[in-house]
C-alpha positions in Angstrom: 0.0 0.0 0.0 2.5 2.4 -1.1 -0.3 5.6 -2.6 -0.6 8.8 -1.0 -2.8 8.6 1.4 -6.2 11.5 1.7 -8.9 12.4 4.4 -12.1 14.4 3.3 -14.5 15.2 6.2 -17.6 14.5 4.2 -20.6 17.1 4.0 -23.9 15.5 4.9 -25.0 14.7 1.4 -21.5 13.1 1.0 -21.4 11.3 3.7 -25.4 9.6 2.4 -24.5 9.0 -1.1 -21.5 7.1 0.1 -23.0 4.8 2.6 -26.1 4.2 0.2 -23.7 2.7 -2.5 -24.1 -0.3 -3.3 -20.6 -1.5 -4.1 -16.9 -0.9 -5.1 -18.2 1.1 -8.8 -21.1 3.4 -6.8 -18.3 4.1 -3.7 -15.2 5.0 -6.2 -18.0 7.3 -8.3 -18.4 8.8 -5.0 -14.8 9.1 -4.4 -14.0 10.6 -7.0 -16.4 13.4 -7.0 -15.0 14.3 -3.5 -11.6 13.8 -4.5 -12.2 16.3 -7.6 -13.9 18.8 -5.7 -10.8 18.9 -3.4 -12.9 21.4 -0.8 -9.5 22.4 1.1 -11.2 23.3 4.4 -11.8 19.8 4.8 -8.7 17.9 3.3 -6.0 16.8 5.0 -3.0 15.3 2.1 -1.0 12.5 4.9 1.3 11.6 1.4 2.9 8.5 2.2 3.3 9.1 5.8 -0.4 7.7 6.6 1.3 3.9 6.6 3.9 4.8 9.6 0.9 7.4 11.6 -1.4 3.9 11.2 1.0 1.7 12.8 2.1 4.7 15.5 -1.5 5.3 16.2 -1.9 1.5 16.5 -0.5 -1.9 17.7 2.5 -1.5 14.5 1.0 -3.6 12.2 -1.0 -2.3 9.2 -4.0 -3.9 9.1 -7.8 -2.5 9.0 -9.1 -1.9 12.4 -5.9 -3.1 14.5 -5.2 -1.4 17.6 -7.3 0.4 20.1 -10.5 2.9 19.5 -10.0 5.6 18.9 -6.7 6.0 17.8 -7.5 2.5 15.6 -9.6 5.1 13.5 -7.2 8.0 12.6 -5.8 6.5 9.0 -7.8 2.4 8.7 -10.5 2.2 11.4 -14.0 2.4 10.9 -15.7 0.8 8.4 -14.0 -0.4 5.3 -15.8 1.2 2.3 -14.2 -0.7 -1.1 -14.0 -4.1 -1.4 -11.2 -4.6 -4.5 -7.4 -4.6 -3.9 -6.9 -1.7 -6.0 -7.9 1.1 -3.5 -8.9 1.8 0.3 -11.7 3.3 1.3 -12.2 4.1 5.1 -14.8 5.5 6.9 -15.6 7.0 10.3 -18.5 8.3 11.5 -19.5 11.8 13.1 -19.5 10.8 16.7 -16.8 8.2 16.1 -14.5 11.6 14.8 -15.4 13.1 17.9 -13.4 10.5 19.8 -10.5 10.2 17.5 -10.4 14.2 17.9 -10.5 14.4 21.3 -7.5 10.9 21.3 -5.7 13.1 18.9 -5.5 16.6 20.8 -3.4 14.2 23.2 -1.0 13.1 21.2 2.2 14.8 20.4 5.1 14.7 17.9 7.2 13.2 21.3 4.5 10.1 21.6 4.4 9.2 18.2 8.7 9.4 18.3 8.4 7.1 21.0 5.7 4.5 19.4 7.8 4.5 16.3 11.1 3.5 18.3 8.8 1.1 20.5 7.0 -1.1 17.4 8.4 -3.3 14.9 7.2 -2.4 11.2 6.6 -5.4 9.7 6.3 -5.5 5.8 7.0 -1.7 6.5 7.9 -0.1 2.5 9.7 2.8 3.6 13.0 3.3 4.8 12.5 3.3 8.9 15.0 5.7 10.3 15.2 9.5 11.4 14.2 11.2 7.8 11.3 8.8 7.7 10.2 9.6 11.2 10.8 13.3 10.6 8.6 13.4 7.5 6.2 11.4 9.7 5.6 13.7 12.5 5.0 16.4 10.2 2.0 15.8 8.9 0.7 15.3 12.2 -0.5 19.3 13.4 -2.4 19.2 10.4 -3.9 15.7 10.9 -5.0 16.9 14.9 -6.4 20.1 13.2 -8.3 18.1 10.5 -10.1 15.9 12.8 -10.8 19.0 15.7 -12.5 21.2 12.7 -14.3 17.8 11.4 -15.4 16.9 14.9 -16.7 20.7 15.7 -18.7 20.7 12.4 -20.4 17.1 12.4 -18.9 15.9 9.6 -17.8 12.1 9.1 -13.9 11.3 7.7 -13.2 9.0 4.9 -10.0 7.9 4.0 -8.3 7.0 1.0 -5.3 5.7 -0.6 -4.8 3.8 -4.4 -2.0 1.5 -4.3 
């Protein structure tokens, strides 16, 4: 899963057109819509650092759901939206962003140095070391802010990534 990974904090009508699809075509249709409206406000880009902030945020494995609520939510929790191997498609709802805002205002780049000394990485694609965990932690003001302005507003996240 080497893409650049992408939240969107969903508007209402968003957020009920993707969880009435019904299947990989409708969700990506619905994707893609977001994705091209690229409302800035409520982006947040993680690029390729949303593999290492899952397995920080988590137990170090990337997997779907691994770890404990709420940080389990941040990058691969909730509910998995695509079923295909081609793309990811993850997504949390309003009062679940709530809790992974509230998890997040808590967590500092210091806790997430430590967690990525602390875990082993396996099947890890990048290059573990200090530039990695540098460009890592730098994503991660944005990624608190994201989910604070999401959680304020109401809105539910979705993740996504193409591999």
């Amino acid at each position: 899963m080497a893409g650049r990974g992408v939240l969107f904090a969903l508007a209402e009508g968003e957020r009920a057109r993707l969880l009435g699809c019904g299947g990989d075509g409708e969700v990506m249709a619905v994707v893609e819509e977001v994705e091209e409206a690229w409302d800035e406000a409520w982006v947040c880009e993680v690029d390729k650092a949303w593999d290492a902030l899952h397995r920080c945020l988590t137990d170090g494995r990337l997997e779907y759901g691994n770890g404990e609520f709420p940080l389990s939510h941040v990058i691969l929790g909730g509910r998995a939206m695509y079923e295909g191997e081609d793309y990811v498609v993850c997504y949390v709802e309003p009062g679940e962003v709530r809790a992974v805002a509230g998890a997040l205002g808590r967590v500092d780049e210091g806790w997430v140095r430590g967690r990525y000394a602390e875990l082993e990485f396996e099947e890890y694609q990048g290059a573990r070391g200090e530039e990695d965990l540098a460009y890592t932690v730098c994503f991660l003001p944005d990624l608190r802010e994201f989910y604070r302005r999401a959680a304020e507003e109401g809105r539910a996240v979705v993740f996504t990534v193409g591999q």
